[in-house]
TORFIDO-475852 format. One line per field, with one value per residue (C-alpha): residue in three letters; x, y, z. Coordinates in pm, 1 decimal. Example, Ala and Ser with C-alpha at 12.3 -4.5 7.8 and 13.67 -1.06 7.14 Angstrom:
BEGIN
res = (ALA  SER)
east = (1230.0  1367.0)
north = (-450.0  -106.0)
up = (780.0  714.0)
This chain:
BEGIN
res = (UNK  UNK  UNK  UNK  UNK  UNK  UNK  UNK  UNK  UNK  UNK  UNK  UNK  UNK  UNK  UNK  UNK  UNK  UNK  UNK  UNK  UNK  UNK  UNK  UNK  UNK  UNK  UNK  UNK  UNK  UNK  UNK  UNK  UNK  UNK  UNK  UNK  UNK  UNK  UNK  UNK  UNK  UNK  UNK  UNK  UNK  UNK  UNK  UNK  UNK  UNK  UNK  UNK  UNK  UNK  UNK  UNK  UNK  UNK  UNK  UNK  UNK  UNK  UNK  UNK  UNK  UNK  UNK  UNK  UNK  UNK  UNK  UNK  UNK  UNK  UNK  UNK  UNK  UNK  UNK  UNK  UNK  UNK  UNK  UNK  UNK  UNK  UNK  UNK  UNK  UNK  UNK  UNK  UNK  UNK  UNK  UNK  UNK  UNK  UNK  UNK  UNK  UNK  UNK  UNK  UNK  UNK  UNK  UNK  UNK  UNK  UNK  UNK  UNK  UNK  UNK  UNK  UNK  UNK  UNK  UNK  UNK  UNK  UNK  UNK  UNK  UNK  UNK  UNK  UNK  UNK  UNK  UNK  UNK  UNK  UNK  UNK  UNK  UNK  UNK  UNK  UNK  UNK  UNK  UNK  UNK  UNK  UNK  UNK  UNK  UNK  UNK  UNK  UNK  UNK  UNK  UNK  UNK  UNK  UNK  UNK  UNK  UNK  UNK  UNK  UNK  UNK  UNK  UNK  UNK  UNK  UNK  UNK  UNK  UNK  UNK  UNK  UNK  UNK  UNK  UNK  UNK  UNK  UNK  UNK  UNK  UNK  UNK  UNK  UNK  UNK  UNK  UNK  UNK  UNK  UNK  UNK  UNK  UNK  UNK  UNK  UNK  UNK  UNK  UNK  UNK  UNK  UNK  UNK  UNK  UNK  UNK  UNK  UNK  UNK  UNK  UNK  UNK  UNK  UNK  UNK  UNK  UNK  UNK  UNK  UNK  UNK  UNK  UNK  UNK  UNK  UNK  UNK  UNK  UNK  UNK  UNK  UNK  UNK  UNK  UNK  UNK  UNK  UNK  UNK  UNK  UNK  UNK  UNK  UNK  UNK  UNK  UNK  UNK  UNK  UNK  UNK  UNK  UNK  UNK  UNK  UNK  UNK  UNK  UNK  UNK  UNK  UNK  UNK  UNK  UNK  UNK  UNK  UNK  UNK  UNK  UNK  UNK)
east = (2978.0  2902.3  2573.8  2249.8  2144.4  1781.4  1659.2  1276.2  1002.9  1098.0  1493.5  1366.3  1096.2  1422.8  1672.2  1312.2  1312.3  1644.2  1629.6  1341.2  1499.5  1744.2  1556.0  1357.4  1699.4  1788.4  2133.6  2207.8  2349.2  2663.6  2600.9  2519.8  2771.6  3067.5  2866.0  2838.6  3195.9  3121.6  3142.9  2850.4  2846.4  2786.7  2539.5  2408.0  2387.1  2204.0  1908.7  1876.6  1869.2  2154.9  2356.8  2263.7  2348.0  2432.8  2156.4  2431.3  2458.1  2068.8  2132.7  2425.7  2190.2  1902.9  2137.4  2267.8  1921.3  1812.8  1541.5  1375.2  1119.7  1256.2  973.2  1019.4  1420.0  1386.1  1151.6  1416.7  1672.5  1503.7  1452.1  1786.9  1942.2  1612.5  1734.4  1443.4  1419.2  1074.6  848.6  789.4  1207.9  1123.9  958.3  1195.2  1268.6  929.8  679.6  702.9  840.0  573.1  441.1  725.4  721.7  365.6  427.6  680.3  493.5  228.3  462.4  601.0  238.2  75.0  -300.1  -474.9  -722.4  -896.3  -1155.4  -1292.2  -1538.6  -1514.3  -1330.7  -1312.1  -947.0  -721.4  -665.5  -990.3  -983.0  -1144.4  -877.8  -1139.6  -1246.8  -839.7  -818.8  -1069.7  -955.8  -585.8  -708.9  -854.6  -537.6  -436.3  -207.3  -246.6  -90.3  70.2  -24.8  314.7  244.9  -145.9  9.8  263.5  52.3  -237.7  31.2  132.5  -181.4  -296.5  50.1  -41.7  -404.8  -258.4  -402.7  -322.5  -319.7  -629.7  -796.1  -1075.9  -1233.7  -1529.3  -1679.0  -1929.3  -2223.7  -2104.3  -1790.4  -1999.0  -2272.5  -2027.0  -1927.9  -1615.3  -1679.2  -2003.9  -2260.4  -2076.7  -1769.6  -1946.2  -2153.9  -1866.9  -1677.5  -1946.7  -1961.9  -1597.4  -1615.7  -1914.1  -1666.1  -1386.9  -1604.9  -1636.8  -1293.4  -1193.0  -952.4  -1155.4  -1397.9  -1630.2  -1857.2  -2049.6  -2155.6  -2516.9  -2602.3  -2881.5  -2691.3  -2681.6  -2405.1  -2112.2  -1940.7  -1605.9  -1734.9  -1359.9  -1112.0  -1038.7  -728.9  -520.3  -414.0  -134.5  -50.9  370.1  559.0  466.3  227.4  472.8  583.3  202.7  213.3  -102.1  -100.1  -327.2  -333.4  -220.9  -185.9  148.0  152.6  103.9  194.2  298.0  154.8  367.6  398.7  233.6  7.3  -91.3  -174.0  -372.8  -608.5  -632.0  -666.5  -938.4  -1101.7  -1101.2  -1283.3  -1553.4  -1588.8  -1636.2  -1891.0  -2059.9  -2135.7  -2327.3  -2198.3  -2028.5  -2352.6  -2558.7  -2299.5  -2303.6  -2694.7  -2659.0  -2352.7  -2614.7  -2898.1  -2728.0  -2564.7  -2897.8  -3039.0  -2744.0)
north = (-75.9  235.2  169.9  354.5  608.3  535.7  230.3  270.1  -7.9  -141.7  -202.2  -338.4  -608.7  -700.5  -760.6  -1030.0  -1162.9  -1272.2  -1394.5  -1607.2  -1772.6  -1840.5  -1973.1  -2203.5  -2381.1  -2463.3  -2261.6  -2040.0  -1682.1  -1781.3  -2061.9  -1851.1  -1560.5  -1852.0  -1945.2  -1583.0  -1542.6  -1250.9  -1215.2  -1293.5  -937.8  -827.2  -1108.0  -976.6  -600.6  -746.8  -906.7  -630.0  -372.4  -208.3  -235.7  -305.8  -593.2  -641.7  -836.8  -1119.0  -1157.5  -1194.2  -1462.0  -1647.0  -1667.7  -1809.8  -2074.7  -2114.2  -2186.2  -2393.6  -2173.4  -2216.0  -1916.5  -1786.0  -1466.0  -1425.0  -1375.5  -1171.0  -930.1  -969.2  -852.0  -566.4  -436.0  -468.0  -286.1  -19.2  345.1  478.9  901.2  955.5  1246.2  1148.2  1200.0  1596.3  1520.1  1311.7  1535.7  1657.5  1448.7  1086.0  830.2  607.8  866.7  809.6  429.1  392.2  636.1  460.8  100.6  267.0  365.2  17.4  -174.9  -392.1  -325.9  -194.2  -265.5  -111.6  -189.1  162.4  149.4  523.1  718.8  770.3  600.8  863.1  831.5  915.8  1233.7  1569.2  1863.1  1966.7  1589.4  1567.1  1905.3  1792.8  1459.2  1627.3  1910.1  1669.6  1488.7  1485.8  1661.9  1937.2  1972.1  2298.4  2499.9  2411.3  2041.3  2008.3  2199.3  1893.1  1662.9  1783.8  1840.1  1497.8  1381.5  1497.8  1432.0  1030.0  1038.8  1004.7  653.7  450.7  88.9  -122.0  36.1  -153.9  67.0  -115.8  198.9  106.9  347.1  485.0  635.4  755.0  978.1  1054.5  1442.3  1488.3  1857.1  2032.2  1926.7  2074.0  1905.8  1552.6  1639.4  1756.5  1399.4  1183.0  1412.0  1318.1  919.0  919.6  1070.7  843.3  544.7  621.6  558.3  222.6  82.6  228.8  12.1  130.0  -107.6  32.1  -237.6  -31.6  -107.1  -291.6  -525.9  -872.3  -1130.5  -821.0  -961.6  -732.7  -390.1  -356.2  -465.7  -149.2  -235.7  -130.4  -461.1  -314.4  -569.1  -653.7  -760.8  -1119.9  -1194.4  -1344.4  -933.4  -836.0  -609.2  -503.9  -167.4  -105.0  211.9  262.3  532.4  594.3  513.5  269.7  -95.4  -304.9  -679.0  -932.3  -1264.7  -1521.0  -1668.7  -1302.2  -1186.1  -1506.7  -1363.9  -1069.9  -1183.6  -1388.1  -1107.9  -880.0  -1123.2  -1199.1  -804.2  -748.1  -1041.7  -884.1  -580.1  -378.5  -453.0  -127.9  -1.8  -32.2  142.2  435.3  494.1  458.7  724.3  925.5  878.7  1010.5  1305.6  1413.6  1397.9  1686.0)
up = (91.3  334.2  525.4  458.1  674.4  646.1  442.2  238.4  286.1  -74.3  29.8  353.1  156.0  -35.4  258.5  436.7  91.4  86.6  460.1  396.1  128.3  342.2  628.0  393.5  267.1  653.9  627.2  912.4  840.8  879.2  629.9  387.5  413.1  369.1  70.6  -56.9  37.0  298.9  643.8  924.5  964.7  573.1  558.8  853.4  692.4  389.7  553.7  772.3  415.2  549.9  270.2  -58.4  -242.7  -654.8  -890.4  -918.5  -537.7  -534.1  -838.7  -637.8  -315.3  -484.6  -646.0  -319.7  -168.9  -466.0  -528.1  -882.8  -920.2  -1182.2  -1167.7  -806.1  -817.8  -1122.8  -910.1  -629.9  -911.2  -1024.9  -644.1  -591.7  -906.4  -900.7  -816.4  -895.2  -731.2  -713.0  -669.8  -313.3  -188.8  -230.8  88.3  266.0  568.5  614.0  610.2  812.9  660.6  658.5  392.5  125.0  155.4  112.0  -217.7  -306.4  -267.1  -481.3  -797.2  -847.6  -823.7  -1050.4  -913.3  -567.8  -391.7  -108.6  166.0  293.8  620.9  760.9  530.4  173.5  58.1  19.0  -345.8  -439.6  -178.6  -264.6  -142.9  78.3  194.6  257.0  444.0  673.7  753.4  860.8  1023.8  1268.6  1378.7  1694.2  1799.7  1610.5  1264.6  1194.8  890.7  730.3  790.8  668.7  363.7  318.2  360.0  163.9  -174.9  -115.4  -108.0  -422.2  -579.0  -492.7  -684.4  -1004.7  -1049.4  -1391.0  -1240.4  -1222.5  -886.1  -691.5  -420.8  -213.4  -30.6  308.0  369.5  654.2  481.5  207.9  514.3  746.0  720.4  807.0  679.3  591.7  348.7  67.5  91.3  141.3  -207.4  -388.4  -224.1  -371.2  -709.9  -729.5  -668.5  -927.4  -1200.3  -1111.7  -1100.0  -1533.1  -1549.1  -1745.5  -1489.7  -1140.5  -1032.4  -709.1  -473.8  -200.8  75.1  193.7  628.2  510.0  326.1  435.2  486.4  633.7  870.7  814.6  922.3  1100.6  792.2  633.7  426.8  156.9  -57.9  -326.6  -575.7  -639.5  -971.8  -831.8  -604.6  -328.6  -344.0  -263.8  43.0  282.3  400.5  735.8  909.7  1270.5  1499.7  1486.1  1090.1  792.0  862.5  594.4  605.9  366.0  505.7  284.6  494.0  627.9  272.5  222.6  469.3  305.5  -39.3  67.4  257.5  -8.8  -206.0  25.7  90.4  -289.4  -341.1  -85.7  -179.6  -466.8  -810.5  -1059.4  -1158.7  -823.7  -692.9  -903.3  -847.9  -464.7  -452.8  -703.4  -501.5  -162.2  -329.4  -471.5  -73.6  15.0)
C-alpha cells in the first residue's frame, strides 16, 4: 500500500489507537507485525497513519491484544474503512491544515462542548464578529486568505449535534469591532440559545467560586468516549488533547465550569440585558 502524502487528524487518532492497544498487551512492534504477518516496517507505517490499514486488520490486532471492547474496536473499524470527502477537502491547499482536521473532527461528533473566556466560540460567530477576529491576526492575512477563512467559517456553523457553549462576561463586553457588531453578536447567541439542542451559560465577573478564568477549551465528543478529543488553541494552530487521563481533566473541568455558571434561562436575560445597554 503506497504511503499517504499527508495523513488528517482522524487517520492519525486511528494509527495512536492501534499503538496503544498495543502497548497495553506488552508486545513490542515487532511482536505484533509477526503476529499481523507484516514486516517491522509496515507495522511501523500503521501506527504512524502512514498507510492505512483494512477493518479486518484492526479486528486481527485487537484479537491479538486480547482486547474485548467490542464498541471501541467497532469505532476503530469504522475509522479505518470511513472515506468520507467532506466539504472541508475543497480547502485542502489553502487554508492550514489544522483548519480541515478540526472540520473534519467536527462532522463525525456525537456532542460539543465549549468553554469560551475571550472570544465568542467560533461556531456561534457573526460574519462580522468573524471578520474582526481574522483581520487582527498577526501577521497580516491577505484579502484572499480572510476570505478563506471567513467561508470556512461559516461553512462549520451548521450545528445539528447537542452543543453546550458556557460564555464568560468578558467575551460577551469585549469589542473586538464596534458597538454594532458586538449587538448584532449577542442578538445572534440569544437566537441560537432557542434552539432545542444549543444550550448557553454565561459565568458573570461577579460570580463566585471561578477558579478557571484560563481553560478555554473545545471538548468534541467521539463515537465512544475513549475517541473523545480536546481541541485547545495555540499560536501556531489547534492542538488536539486525547489521552485518557488528559480528557479526564477536561471532562471534569467542563463540569465544574458549567455548575458554575448561570443556568439556560439566566443566561438568556444577562446576554438580553447587555445588548439592550449597546
Amino acid at each position: 500500500m503506497s504511503q499517504r502524502r499527508e495523513t488528517t487528524a482522524r487517520q492519525m487518532r486511528l494509527a495512536t489507537e492501534l499503538r496503544r492497544l498495543r502497548q497495553s498487551a506488552g508486545l513490542t512492534a515487532i511482536e505484533a507485525a509477526a503476529l499481523l504477518g507484516v514486516q517491522r516496517v509496515q507495522m511501523s507505517q500503521i501506527e504512524s497513519g502512514l498507510v492505512g490499514v483494512s477493518e479486518e486488520r484492526v479486528r486481527r490486532l485487537a484479537s491479538h491484544y486480547a482486547y474485548t471492547g467490542k464498541e471501541f474496536i467497532d469505532a476503530l473499524a469504522a475509522m479505518a474503512t470511513d472515506r468520507t470527502r467532506g466539504w472541508w477537502e475543497e480547502y485542502r491547499g489553502l487554508l492550514p491544515k489544522s483548519f480541515l482536521d478540526l472540520s473534519e473532527l467536527e462532522h463525525h461528533a456525537r456532542f460539543q462542548h465549549h468553554v469560551a473566556i475571550l472570544y465568542i466560540p467560533g461556531l456561534l460567530q457573526t460574519e462580522g464578529y468573524a471578520r474582526a477576529v481574522f483581520s487582527s491576526r498577526l501577521p497580516e492575512l491577505t484579502h484572499e486568505e480572510l476570505e478563506l477563512r471567513i467561508q470556512h467559517r461559516k461553512a462549520r456553523q451548521e450545528i445539528t449535534i447537542p452543543y453546550k457553549a458556557v460564555i464568560h462576561e468578558a467575551a460577551l463586553r469585549i469589542r473586538v469591532s464596534d458597538r454594532a457588531t458586538s449587538k448584532d453578536q449577542l442578538k445572534r447567541l440569544l437566537l441560537l440559545s432557542e434552539a432545542d439542542h444549543i444550550t448557553l451559560r454565561v459565568i458573570p465577573f461577579d460570580l463566585d467560586g471561578f477558579a478557571s478564568a484560563a481553560n478555554t477549551m473545545t471538548y468534541v465528543g467521539g463515537p465512544v468516549s475513549k475517541l473523545d478529543t480536546v481541541v485547545r488553541d495555540a499560536p501556531h494552530g489547534s492542538v488536539f488533547i486525547d489521552s485518557e487521563p488528559q480528557l479526564n481533566i477536561y471532562r471534569t473541568s467542563f463540569r465544574r465550569v458549567e455548575d458554575t455558571s448561570l443556568g439556560p434561562e439566566k443566561s438568556r436575560g444577562f446576554i438580553h440585558k447587555l445588548a439592550k445597554e449597546l
